[in-house]
C-alpha positions as CSV (number, residue, x, y, z in Angstrom):
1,X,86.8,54.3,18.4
2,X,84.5,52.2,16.1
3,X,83.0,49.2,17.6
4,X,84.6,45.9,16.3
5,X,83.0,43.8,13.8
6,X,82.3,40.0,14.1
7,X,83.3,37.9,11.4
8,X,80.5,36.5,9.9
9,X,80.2,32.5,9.4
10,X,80.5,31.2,6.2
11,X,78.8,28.1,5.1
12,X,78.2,25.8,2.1
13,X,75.8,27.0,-0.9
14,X,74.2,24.0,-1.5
15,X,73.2,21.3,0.5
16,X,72.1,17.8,0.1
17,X,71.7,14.1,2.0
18,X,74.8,12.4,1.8
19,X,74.2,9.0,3.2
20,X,71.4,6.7,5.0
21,X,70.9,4.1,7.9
22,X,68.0,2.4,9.2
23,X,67.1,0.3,12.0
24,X,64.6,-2.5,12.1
25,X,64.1,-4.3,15.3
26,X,64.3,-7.7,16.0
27,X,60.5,-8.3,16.7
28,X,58.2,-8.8,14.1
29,X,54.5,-8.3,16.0
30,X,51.7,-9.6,13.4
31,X,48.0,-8.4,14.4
32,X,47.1,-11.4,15.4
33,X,49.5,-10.8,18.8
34,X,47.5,-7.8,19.7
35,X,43.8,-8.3,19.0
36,X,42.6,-10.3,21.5
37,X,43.0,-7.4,24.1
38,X,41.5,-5.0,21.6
39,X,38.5,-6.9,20.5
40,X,39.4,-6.8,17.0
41,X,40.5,-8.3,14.0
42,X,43.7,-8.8,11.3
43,X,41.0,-7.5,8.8
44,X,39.9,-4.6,10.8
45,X,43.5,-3.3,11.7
46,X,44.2,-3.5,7.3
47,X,41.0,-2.0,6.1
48,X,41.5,1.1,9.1
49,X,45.4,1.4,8.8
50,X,47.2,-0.7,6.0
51,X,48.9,-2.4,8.7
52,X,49.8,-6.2,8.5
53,X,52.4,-6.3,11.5
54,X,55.1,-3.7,13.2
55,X,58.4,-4.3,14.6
56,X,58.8,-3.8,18.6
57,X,61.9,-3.5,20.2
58,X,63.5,-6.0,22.5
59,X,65.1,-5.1,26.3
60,X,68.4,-5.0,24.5
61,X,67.5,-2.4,21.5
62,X,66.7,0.5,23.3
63,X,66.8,4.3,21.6
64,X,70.3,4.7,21.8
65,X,71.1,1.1,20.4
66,X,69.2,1.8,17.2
67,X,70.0,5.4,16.9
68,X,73.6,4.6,17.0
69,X,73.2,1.3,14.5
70,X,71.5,3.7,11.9
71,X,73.7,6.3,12.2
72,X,76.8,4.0,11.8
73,X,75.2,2.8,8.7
74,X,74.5,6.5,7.4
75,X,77.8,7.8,8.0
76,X,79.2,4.3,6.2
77,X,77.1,5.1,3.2
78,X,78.2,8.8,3.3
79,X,81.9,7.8,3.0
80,X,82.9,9.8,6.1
81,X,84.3,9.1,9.4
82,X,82.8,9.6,12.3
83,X,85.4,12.4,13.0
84,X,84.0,13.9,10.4
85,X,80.5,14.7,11.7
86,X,80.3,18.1,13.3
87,X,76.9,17.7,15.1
88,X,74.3,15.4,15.9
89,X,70.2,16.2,15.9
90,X,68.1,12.9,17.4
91,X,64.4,13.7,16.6
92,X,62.1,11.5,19.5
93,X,59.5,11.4,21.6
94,X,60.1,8.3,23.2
95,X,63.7,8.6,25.1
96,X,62.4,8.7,28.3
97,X,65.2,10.3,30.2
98,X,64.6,14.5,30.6
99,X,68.2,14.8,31.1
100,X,71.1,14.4,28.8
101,X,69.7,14.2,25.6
102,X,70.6,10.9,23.9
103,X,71.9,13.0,20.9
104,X,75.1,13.6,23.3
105,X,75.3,9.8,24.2
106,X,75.0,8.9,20.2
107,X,77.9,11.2,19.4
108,X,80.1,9.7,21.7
109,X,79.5,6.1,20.8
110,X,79.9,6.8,17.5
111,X,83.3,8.2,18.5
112,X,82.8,11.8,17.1
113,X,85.0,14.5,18.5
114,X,83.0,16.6,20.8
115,X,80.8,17.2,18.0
116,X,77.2,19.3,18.8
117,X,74.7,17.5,20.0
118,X,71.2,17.8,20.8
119,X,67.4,16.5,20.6
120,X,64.3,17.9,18.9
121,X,60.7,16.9,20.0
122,X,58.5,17.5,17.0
123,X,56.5,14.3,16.7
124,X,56.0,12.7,13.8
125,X,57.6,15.4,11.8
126,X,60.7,15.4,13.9
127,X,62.7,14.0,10.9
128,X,62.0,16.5,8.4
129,X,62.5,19.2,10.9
130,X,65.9,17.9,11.5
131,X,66.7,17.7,8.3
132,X,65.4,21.4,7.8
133,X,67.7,21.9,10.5
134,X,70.9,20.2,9.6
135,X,70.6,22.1,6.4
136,X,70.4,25.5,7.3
137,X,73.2,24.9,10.0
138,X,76.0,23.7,6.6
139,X,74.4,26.9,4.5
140,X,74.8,29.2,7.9
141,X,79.0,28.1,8.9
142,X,78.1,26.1,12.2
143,X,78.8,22.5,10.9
144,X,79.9,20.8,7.6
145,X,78.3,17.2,8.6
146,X,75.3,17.0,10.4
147,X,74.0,13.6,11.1
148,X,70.2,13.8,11.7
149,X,68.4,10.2,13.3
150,X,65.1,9.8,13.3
151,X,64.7,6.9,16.7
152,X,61.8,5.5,18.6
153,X,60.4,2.8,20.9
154,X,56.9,4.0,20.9
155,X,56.1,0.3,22.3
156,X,57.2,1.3,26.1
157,X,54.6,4.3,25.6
158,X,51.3,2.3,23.5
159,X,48.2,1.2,26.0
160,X,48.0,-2.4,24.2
161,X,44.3,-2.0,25.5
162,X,43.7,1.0,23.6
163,X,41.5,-0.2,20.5
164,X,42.4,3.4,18.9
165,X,46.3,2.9,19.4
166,X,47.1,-0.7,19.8
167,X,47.9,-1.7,16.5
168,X,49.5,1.4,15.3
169,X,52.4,2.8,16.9
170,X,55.9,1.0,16.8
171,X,59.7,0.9,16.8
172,X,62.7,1.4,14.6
173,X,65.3,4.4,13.5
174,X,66.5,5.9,10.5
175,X,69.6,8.5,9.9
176,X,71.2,10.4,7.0
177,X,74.2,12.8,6.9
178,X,73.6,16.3,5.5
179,X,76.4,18.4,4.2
180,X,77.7,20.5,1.2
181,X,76.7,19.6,-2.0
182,X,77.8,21.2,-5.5
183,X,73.8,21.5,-6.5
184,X,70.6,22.1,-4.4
185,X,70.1,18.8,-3.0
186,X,67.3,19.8,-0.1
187,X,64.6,22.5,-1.2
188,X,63.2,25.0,1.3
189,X,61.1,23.7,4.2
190,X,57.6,24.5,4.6
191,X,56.6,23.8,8.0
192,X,54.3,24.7,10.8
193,X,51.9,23.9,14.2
194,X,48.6,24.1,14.9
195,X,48.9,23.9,19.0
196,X,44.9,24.7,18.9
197,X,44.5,21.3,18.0
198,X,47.4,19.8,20.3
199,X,44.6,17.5,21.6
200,X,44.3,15.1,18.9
201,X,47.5,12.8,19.7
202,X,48.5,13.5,22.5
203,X,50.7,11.8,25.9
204,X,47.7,10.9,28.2
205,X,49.1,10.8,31.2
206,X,51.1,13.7,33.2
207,X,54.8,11.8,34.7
208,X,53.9,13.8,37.9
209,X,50.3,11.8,37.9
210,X,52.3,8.5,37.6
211,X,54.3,9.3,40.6
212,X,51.7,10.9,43.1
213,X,49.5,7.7,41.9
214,X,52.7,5.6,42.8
215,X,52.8,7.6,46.5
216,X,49.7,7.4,47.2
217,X,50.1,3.9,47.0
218,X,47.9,3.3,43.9
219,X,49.5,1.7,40.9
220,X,51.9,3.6,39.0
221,X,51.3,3.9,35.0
222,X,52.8,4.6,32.3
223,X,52.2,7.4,30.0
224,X,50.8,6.5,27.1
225,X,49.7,8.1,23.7
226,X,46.0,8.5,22.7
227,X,44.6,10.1,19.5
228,X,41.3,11.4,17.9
229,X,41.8,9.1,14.7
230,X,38.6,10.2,12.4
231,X,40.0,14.5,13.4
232,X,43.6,13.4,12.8
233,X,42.8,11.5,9.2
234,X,40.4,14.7,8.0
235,X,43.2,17.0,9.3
236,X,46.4,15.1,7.7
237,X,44.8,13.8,4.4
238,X,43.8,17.1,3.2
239,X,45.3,20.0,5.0
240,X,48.9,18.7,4.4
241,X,48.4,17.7,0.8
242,X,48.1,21.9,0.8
243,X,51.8,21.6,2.7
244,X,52.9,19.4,-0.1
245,X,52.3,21.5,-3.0
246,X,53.5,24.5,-1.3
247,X,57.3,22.7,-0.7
248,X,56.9,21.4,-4.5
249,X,56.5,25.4,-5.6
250,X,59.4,26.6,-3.1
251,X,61.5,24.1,-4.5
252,X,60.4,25.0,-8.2
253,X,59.3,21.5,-9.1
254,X,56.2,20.3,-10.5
255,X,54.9,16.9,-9.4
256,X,55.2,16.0,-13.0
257,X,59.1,15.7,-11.8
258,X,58.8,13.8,-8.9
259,X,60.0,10.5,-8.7
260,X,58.9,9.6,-5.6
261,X,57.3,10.7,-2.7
262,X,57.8,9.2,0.7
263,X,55.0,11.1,3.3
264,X,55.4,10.0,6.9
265,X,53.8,6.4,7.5
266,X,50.9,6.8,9.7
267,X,47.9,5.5,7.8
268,X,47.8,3.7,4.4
269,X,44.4,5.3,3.7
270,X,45.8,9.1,4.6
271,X,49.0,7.9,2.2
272,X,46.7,7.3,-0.6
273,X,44.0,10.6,-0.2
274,X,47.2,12.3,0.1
275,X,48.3,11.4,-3.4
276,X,45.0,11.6,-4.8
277,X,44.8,15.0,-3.1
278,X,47.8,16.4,-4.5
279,X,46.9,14.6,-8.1
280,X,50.4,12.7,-8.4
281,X,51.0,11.6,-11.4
282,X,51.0,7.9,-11.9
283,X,54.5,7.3,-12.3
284,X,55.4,8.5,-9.0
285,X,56.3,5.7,-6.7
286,X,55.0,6.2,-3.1
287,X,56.5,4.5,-0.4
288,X,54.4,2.3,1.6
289,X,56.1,1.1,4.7
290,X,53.8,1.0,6.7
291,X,52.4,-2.3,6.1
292,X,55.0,-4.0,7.3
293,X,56.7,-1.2,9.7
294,X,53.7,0.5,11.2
295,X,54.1,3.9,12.3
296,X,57.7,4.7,13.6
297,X,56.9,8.4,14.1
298,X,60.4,10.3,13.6
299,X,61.8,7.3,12.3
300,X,59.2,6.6,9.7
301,X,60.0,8.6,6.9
302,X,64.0,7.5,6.4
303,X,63.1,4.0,7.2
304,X,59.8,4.2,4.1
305,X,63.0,5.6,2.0
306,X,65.4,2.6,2.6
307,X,63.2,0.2,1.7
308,X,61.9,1.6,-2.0
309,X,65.7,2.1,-2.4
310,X,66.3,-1.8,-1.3
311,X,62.6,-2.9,-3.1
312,X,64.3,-1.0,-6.6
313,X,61.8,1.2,-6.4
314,X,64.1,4.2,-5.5
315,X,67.5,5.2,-6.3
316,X,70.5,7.6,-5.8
317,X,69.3,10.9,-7.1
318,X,65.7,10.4,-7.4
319,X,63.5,13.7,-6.9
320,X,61.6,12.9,-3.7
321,X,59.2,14.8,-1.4
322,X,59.0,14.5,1.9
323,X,56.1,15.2,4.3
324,X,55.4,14.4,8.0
325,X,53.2,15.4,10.4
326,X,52.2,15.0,14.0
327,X,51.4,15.7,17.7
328,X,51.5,19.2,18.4
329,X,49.9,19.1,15.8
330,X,53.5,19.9,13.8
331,X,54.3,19.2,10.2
332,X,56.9,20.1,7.8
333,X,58.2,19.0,4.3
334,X,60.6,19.3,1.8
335,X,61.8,18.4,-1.8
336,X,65.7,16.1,-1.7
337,X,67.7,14.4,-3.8
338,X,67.5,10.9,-2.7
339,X,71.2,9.9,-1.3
């Protein structure tokens, strides 16, 4: 008797981004708030990172209130119903619960039905790994509509004494919906780590160090996130512009095509050798977010995309590329047809 055979899953040929959501807390935090703790200056804080102000989160918007807002929007743009999403991917490093992943709470505010849902932890690049993801998930069968949300409230985990950190981490969350499409809307992923260098941004403190501190009756602290800035801007503004190019060729588009490329928003100086690095051409538009925004992490990318699209400087069915890259140290990017 011949062993049966399992039917194989069947899935969509093409994929693409179907809709996007962001979320922008309430807070607007100018550098004046924070450089009296750091010893700095507003000029400082624009000449090192680009950055004018961030948004922080209040008590009210937490992870899963601006995960959900974005993804409502998203799936609004998409032209679907909630119903209609068949799994949910939250990329963060800052929900700050272990156990259930706020991917499973998302779904079922959103009212899904039972759809998949789950959380990645891949920094910075968590997005784009998502997105990687969601895609392969509609080619392979296992979902039609994936909605992928970049979220985070790095302010609960950024010393405000730190004068490497301070200024630069902040909040906010961005979402699209990937499913079929009738032409190639998101190219191959190139991605990757580098764990040898895992030290450059990294959580300083152990959660078990926090508690025996609290038992021991010292003073409880919070983890926070430290980084080797000058190793992380050498690293980032030249070995990922080699990323870039590489996703470009697997896609088969030059970045004479491009119309815009949106990297993730972690320095306004790495933004710019980047381009310069890679040679873009001058019509390319590069997003710039950062000024405003600071650096979201996961939610950086999506939330750099919606506002060239509402600044006119994007549009439906741009060629953009997308790069991000992170603690771990991760990275991954892709070529999309802007939604």
């Amino acid at each position: 008797m011949s062993a049966p055979m399992i039917a194989p899953s069947a899935g969509a040929t093409h994929t693409g981004l179907l809709g996007l959501g962001v979320y922008r807390p309430s807070r607007v935090i100018p550098n004046a708030d924070l450089v009296e703790a750091i010893d700095s200056s507003d000029e400082w804080i624009r000449q090192r990172t680009g950055i004018r102000e961030r948004r922080w989160a209040t008590p009210e918007e937490t992870v899963q209130m601006m995960a959900v807002s974005a993804a409502r929007d998203a799936i609004a743009d998409a032209g679907l119903d909630p119903r209609q999403v068949d799994c949910v991917i939250v990329a963060t490093v800052s929900h700050l619960l272990q156990t259930p992943a706020v991917a499973t709470l998302v779904a079922h505010e959103l009212g899904t039905e039972q759809a998949a849902a789950f959380d990645i932890s891949a920094a910075c690049a968590g997005f784009c790994h998502g997105v990687a993801l969601a895609s392969d998930l509609v080619r392979g069968g296992s979902a039609r509509h994936v909605l992928v949300i970049g979220v985070e409230r790095l302010s609960d985990i950024t010393d405000v004494t730190d004068r490497g950190t301070a200024f630069i981490f902040a909040d906010g969350a961005g979402a699209v919906v990937v499913g079929p499409s009738d032409t190639p809307g998101i190219g191959p992923v190139v991605w990757g780590s580098q764990g040898e260098q895992a030290n450059l941004i990294r959580q300083r403190e152990d959660w078990r160090d926090a508690l025996a501190a609290s038992a021991a009756g010292g003073t409880a602290t919070m983890p926070h996130l430290v980084m080797e800035g000058n190793a992380v801007f050498r690293w980032a503004s030249f070995a990922m512009a080699k990323v870039a190019l590489e996703a470009l060729d697997r896609a088969g588009v030059s970045a004479d095509q491009l119309d815009i490329f949106v990297p993730h928003q972690a320095n306004m100086r790495i933004v710019d050798t980047l381009a310069r690095s890679m040679k873009l051409p001058e019509h390319v538009r590069i997003a710039r977010d950062i000024a405003e925004a600071g650096n979201t992490s996961a939610a950086s990318i999506p939330l750099a995309l919606a506002r060239m699209k509402a600044d006119g400087e994007a549009k439906s069915g741009d060629l953009a590329l997308f790069i991000a890259f992170g603690a771990g140290l991760t990275y991954a990017a892709q070529v999309v047809i802007v939604p």
